[in-house]
Backbone as ProteinMPNN parsed JSONL, in Angstrom:
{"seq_chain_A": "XXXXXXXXXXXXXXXXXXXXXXXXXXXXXXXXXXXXXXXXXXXXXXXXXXXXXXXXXXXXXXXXXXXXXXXXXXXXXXXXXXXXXXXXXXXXXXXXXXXXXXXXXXXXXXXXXXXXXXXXXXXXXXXXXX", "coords_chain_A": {"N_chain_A": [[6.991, -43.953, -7.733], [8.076, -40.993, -5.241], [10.018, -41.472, -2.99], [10.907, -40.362, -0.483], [12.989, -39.796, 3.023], [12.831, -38.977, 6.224], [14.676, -37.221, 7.091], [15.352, -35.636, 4.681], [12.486, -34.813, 3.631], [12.396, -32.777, 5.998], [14.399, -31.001, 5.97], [13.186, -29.993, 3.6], [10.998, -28.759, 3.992], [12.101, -26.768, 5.609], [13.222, -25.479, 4.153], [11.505, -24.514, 2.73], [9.92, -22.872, 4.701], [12.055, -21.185, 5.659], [12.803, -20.043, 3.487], [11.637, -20.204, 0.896], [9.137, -19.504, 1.064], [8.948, -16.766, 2.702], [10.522, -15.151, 0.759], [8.576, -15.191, -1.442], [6.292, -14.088, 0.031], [7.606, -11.585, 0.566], [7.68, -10.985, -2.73], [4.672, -10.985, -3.148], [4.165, -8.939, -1.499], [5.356, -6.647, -2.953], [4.071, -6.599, -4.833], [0.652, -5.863, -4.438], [1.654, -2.872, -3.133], [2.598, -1.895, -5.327], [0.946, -1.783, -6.958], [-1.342, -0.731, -5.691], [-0.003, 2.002, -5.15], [-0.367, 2.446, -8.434], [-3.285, 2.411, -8.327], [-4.182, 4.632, -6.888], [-3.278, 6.286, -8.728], [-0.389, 7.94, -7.343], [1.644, 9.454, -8.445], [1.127, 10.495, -10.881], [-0.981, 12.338, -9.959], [0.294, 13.891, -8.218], [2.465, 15.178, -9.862], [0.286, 16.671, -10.963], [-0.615, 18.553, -9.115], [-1.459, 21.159, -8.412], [-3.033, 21.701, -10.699], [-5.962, 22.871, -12.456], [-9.297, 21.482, -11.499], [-10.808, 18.643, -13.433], [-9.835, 20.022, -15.382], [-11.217, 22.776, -15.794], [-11.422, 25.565, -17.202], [-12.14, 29.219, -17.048], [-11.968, 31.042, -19.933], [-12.617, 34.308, -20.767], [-14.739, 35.933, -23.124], [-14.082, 38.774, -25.328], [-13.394, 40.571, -22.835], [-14.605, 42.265, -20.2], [-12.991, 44.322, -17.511], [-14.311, 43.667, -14.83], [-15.096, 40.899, -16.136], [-12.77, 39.498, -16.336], [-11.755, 39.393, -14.184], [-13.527, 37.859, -12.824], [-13.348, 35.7, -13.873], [-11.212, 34.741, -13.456], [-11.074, 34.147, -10.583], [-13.043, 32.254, -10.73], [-11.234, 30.457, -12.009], [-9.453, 30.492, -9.829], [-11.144, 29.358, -8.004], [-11.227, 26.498, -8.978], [-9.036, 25.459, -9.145], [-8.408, 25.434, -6.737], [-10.035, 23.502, -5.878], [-9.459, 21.237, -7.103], [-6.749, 21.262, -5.602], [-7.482, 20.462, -3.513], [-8.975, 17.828, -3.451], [-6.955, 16.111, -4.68], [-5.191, 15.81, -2.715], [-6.408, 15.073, -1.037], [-6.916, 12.486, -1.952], [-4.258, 11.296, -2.402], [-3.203, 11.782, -0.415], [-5.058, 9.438, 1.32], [-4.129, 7.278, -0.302], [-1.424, 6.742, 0.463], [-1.508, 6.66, 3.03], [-2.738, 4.051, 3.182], [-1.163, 2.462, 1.877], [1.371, 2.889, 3.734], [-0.219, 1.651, 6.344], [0.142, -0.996, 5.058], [2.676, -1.494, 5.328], [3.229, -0.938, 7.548], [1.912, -4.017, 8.4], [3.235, -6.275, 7.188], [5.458, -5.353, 7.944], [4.735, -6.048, 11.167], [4.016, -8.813, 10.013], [5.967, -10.287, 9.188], [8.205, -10.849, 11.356], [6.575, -12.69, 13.019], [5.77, -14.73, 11.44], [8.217, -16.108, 11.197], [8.679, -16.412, 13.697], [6.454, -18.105, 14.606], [6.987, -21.281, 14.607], [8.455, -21.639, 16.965], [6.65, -20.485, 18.65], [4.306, -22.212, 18.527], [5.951, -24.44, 19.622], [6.369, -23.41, 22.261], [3.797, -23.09, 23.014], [2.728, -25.476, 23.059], [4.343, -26.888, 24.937], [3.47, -25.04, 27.164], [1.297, -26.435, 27.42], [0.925, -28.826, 27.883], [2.789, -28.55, 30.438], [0.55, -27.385, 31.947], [-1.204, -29.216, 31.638], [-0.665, -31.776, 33.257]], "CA_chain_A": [[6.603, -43.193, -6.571], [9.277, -40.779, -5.01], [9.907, -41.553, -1.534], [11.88, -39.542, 0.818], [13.614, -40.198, 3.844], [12.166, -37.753, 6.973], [15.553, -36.131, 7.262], [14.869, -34.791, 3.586], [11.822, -34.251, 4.086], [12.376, -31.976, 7.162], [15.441, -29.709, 5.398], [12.925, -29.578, 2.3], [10.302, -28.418, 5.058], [12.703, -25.683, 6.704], [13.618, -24.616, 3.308], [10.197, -24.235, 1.951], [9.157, -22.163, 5.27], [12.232, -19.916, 5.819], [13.36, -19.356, 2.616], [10.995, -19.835, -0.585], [7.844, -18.228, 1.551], [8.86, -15.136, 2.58], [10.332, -14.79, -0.796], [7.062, -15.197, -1.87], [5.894, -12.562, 0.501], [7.755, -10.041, -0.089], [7.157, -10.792, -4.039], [3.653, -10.153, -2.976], [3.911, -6.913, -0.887], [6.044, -5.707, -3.494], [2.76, -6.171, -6.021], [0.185, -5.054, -3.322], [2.193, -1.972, -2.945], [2.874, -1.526, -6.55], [-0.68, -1.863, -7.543], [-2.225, 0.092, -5.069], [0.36, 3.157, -6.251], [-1.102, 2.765, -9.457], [-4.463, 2.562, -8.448], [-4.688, 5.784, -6.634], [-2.396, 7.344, -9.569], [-0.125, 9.128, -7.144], [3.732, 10.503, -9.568], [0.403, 11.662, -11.606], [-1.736, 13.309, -8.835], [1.833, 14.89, -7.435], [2.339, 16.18, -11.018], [-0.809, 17.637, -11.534], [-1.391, 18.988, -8.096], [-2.23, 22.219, -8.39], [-3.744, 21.972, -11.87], [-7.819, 23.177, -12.137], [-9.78, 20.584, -11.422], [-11.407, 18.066, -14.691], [-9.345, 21.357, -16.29], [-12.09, 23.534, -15.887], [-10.843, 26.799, -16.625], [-12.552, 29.907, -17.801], [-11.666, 31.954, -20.606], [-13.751, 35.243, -20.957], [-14.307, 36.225, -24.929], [-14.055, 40.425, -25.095], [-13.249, 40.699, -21.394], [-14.073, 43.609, -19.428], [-12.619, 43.771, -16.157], [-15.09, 43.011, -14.062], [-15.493, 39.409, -16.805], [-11.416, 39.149, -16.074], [-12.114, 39.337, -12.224], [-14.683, 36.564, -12.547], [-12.55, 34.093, -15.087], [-10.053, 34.791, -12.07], [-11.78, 33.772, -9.124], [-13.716, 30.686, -11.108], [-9.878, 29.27, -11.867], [-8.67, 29.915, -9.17], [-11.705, 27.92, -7.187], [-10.892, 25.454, -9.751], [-7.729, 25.21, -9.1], [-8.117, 25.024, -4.822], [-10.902, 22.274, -5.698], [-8.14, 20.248, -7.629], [-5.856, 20.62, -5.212], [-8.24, 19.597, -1.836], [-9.33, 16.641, -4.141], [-5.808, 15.218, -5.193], [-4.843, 16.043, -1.459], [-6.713, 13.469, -0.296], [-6.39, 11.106, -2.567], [-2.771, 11.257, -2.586], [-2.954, 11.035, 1.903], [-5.511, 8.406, 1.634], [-3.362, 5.945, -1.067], [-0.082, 6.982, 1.158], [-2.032, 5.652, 4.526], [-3.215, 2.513, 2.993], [0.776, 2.013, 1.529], [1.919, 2.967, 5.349], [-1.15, 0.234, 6.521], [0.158, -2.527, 4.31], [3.885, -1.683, 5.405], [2.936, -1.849, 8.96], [0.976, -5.175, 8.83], [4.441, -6.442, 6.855], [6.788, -5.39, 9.338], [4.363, -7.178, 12.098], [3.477, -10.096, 10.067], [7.161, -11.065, 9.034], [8.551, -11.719, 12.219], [5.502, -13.736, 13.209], [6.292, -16.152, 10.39], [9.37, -16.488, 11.511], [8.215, -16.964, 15.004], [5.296, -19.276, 14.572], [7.066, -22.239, 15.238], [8.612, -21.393, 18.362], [5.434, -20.016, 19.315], [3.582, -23.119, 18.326], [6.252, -25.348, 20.657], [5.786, -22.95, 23.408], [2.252, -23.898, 23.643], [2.524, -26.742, 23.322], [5.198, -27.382, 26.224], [2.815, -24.698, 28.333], [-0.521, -26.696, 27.498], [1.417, -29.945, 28.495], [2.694, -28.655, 32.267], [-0.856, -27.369, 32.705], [-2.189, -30.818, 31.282], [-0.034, -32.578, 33.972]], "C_chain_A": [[7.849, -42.645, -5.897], [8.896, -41.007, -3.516], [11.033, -41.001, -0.791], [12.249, -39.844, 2.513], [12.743, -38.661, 4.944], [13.423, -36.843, 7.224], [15.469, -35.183, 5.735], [13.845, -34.058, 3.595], [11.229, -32.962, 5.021], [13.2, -30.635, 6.462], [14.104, -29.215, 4.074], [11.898, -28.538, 3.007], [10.826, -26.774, 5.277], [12.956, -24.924, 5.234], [12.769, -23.762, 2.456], [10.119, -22.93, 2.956], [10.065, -21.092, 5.198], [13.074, -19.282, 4.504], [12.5, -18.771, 1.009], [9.912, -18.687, 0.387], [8.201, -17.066, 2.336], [9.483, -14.526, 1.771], [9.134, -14.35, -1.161], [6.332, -13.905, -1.261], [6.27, -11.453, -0.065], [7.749, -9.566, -1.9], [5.426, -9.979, -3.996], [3.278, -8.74, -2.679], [4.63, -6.085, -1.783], [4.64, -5.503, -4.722], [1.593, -5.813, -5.425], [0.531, -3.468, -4.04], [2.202, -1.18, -4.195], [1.433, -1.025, -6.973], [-1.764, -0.492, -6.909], [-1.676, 1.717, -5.395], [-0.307, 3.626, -7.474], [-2.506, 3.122, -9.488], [-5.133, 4.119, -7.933], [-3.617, 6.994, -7.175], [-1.476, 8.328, -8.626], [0.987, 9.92, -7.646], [2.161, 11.207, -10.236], [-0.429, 12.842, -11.117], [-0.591, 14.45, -8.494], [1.891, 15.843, -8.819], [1.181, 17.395, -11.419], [-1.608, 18.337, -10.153], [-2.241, 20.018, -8.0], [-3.369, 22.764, -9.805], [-5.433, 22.415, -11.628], [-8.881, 21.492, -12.603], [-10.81, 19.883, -12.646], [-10.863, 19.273, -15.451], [-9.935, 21.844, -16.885], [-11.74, 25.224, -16.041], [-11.43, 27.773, -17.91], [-11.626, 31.278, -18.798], [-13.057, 33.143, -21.315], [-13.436, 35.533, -22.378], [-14.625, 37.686, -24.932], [-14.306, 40.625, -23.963], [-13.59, 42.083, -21.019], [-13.228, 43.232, -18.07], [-13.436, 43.261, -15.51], [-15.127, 40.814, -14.48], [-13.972, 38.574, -15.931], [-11.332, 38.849, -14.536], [-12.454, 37.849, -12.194], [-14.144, 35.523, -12.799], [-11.607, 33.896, -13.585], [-10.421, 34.069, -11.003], [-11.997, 32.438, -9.594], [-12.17, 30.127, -11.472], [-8.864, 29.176, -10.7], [-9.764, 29.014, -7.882], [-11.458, 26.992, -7.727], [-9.629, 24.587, -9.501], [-7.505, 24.551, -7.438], [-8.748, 23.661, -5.035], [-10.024, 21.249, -6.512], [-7.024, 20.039, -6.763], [-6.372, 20.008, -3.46], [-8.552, 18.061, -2.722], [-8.051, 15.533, -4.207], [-5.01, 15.058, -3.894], [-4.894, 14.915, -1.114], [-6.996, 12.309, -1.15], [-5.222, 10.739, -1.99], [-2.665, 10.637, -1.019], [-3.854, 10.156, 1.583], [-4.456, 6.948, 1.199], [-2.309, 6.227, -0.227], [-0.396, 6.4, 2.441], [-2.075, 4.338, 4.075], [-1.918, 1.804, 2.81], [1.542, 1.698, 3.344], [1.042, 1.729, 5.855], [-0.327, -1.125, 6.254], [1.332, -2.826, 4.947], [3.957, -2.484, 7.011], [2.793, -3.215, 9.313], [2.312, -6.276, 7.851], [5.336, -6.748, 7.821], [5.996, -6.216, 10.748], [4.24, -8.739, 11.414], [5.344, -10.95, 9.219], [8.038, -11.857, 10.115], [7.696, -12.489, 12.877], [5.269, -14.794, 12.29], [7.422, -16.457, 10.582], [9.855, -17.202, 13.312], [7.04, -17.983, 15.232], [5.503, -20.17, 15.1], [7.671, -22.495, 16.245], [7.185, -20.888, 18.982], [4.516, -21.267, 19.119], [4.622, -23.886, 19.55], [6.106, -24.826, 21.634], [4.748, -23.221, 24.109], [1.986, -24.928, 23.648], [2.922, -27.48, 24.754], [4.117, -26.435, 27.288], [1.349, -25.345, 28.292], [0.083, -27.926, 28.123], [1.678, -29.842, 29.909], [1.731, -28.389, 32.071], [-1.836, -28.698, 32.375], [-1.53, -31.58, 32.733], [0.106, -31.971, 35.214]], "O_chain_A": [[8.786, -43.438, -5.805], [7.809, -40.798, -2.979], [12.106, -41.599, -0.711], [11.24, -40.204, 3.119], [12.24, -37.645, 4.464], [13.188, -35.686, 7.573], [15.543, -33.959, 5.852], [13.94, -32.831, 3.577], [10.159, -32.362, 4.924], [12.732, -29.497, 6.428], [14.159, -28.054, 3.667], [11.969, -27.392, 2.564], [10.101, -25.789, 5.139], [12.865, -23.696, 5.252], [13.031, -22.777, 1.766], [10.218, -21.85, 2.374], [9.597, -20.017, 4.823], [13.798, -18.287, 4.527], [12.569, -17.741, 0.338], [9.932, -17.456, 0.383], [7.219, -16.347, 2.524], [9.283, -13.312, 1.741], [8.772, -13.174, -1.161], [5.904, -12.946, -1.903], [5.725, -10.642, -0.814], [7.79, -8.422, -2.353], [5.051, -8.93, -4.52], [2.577, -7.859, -3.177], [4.64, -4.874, -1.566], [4.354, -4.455, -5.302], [1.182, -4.993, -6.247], [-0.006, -2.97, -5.03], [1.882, 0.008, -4.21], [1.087, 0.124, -7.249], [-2.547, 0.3, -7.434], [-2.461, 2.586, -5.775], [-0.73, 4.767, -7.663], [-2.998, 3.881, -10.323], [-6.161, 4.649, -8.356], [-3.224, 8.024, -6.628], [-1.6, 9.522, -8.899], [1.187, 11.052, -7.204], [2.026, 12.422, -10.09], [-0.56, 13.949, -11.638], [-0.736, 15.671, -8.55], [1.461, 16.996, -8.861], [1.241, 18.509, -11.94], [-2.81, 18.595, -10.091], [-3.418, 19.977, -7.641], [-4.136, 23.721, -9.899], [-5.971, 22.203, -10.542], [-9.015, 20.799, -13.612], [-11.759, 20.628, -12.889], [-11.636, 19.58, -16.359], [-9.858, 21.85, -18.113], [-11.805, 25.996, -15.085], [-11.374, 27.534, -19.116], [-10.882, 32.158, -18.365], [-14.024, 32.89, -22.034], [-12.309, 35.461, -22.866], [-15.721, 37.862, -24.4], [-15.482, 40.911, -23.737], [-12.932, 43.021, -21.47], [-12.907, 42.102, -17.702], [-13.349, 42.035, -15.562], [-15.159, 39.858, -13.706], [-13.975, 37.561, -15.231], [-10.71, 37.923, -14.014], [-11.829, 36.919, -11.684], [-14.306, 34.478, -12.167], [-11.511, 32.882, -12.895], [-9.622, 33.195, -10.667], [-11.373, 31.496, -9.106], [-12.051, 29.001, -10.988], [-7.94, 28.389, -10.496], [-9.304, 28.231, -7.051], [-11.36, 26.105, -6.879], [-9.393, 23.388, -9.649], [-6.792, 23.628, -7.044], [-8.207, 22.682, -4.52], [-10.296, 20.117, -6.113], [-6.321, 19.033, -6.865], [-5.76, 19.373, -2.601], [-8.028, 17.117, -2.13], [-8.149, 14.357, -3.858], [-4.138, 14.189, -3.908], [-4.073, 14.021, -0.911], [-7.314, 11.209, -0.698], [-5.188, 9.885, -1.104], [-2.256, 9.56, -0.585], [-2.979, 9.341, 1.288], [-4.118, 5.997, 1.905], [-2.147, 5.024, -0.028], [0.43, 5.647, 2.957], [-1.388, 3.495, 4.654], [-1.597, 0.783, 3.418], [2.011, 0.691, 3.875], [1.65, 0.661, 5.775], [-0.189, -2.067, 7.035], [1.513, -3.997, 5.279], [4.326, -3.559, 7.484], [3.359, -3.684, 10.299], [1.974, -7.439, 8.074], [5.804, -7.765, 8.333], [6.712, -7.006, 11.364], [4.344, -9.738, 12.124], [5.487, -12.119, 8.861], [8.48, -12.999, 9.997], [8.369, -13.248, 13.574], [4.494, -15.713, 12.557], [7.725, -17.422, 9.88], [10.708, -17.93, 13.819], [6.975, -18.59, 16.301], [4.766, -20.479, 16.037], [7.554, -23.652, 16.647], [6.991, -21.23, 20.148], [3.664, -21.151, 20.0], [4.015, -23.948, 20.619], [5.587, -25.609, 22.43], [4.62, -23.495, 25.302], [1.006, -25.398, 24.225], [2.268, -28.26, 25.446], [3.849, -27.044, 28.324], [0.403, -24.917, 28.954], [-0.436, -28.074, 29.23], [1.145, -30.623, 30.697], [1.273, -29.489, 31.763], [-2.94, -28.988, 32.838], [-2.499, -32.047, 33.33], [0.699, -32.553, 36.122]]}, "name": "protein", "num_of_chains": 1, "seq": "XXXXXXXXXXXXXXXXXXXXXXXXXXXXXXXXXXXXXXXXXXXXXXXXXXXXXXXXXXXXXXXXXXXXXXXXXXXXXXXXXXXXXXXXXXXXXXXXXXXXXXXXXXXXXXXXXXXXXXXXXXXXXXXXXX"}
């Protein structure tokens, strides 16, 4: 059975909270972050911004003009509806990234503050106990 002394105990404590776990965090937010990139494809969305949308694009077979007009117009709605589509993809996955970063940058120094904030209340629940 290993048995430890409480001064070990305590450094193994301090070393666990301020050093392995927010390691650990930011291992996490870095796969979060990563993941969610991938998930709303955006280096490939950016690449293919203006492309025609499911690359729908008409080719007229013995064109007159008028056909050439038409192929025209239908790629280039094709083309606007590919790029309002990948638009908001692209700003939605870029909010949720900004979201995660935010809730990061608040929730790091609040792990780092916890346990001052835990003796605080404690010492202010004690004068108001007394």
């Amino acid at each position: 059975m290993l048995s430890l002394n409480s001064k070990e105990q305590l450094s193994g404590f301090f070393g666990w909270y301020f050093s392995y776990m927010p390691k650990f965090f930011v291992m996490i937010y870095k796969g979060i972050q990563k993941r969610i990139w991938h998930y709303f494809s955006i280096s490939f969305l950016i690449r293919t911004w203006f492309q025609p949308w499911k690359r729908d694009i008409s080719y007229p077979v013995n064109p007159s003009l008028q056909d050439r007009f038409k192929a025209l117009i239908d790629n280039l709605i094709a083309r606007l509806i590919g790029f309002v589509i990948r638009s908001f993809t692209i700003l939605s996955g870029l909010i949720i990234i900004a979201a995660i970063n935010l809730l990061v940058v608040i929730f790091i120094p609040l792990w780092y503050l916890a346990p001052l904030l835990f003796l605080v209340s404690l010492f202010v629940s004690f004068v108001l106990l007394f």
